[in-house]
Steps between C-alpha positions, in 0.01 A plus 500: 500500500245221468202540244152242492391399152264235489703265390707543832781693619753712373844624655593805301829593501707854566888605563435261856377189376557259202452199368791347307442183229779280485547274232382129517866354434617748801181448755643170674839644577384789635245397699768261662779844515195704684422160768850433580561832540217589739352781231202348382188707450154470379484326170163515233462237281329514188294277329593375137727273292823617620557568852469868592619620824533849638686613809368778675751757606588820613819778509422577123568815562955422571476213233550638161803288446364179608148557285754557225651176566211315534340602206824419324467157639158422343315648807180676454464761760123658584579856632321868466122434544506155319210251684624168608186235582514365890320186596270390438427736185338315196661500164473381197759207560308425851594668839777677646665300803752587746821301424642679838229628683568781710436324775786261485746775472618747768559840233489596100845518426677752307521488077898496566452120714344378210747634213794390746355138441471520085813629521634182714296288307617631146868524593503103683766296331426151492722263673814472302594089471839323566681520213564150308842333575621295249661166602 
C-alpha cells in the first residue's frame, strides 16, 4: 500500500512487500551479486552521511530463514506496516532518490535473492596467494 504525506510518498509495508537495509560495508557487493545475477530490483536511496540503500522486495511471507540471516548479517529489514519514503519524498537529510528505479528493472525480486547474495558475499574467501619458495 502507498500512503501521501506532504512531504511525499510512502510505501508501507505488509507480509508481501519489504524493504531490506543492508549495511554500507555489504551494499557494493551485493549490488554487483544482484546485476550479475540478473535479480536486481528497485533500490531507494536515502539521503545522509552514510549511504542508505533499501531494496524493495517481496515473498516475505516463505522467508523467515533468510530475514533471520539477514538481520544476523547487519541487515535492517522494514516489514509489518513499517513506511519506507519513495522518490522524491523530502527528509530531513534532503530527498529520497531511486538508486534502481523501477523502471530499469523487469520485477521486485524475492527477500531470499537478496539474502542468497549476503550470504555469497559474507562467505567469499579472498584469493589465496602462491606460497613463498625459498631458494
Amino acid at each position: 500500500m502507498v500512503s501521501t504525506t506532504a512531504n511525499g510518498i510512502t510505501l508501507i509495508t505488509d507480509d508481501v512487500v519489504c524493504g531490506v537495509e543492508v549495511p554500507a560495508e555489504l551494499a557494493e557487493g551485493v549490488h554487483a551479486f544482484m546485476r550479475a545475477n540478473n535479480l536486481t530490483g528497485p533500490v531507494v536511496e536515502l539521503p545522509g552521511a552514510e549511504r542508505r540503500q533499501i531494496h524493495l522486495l517481496t515473498g516475505v511471507r516463505k522467508a523467515s530463514m533468510a530475514i533471520t540471516a539477514l538481520k544476523a548479517a547487519g541487515a535492517i529489514v522494514h516489514m509489518d506496516g513499517a513506511g519506507i519514503p519513495l522518490p522524491p519524498t523530502q527528509l530531513s537529510a534532503g530527498s529520497a532518490r531511486w538508486a534502481i528505479s523501477p523502471d530499469e528493472v523487469r520485477w521486485v525480486p524475492p527477500v531470499v535473492a537478496l539474502g542468497a547474495a549476503v550470504r555469497a558475499i559474507r562467505t567469499a574467501r579472498p584469493a589465496q596467494r602462491p606460497a613463498a619458495v625459498a631458494c
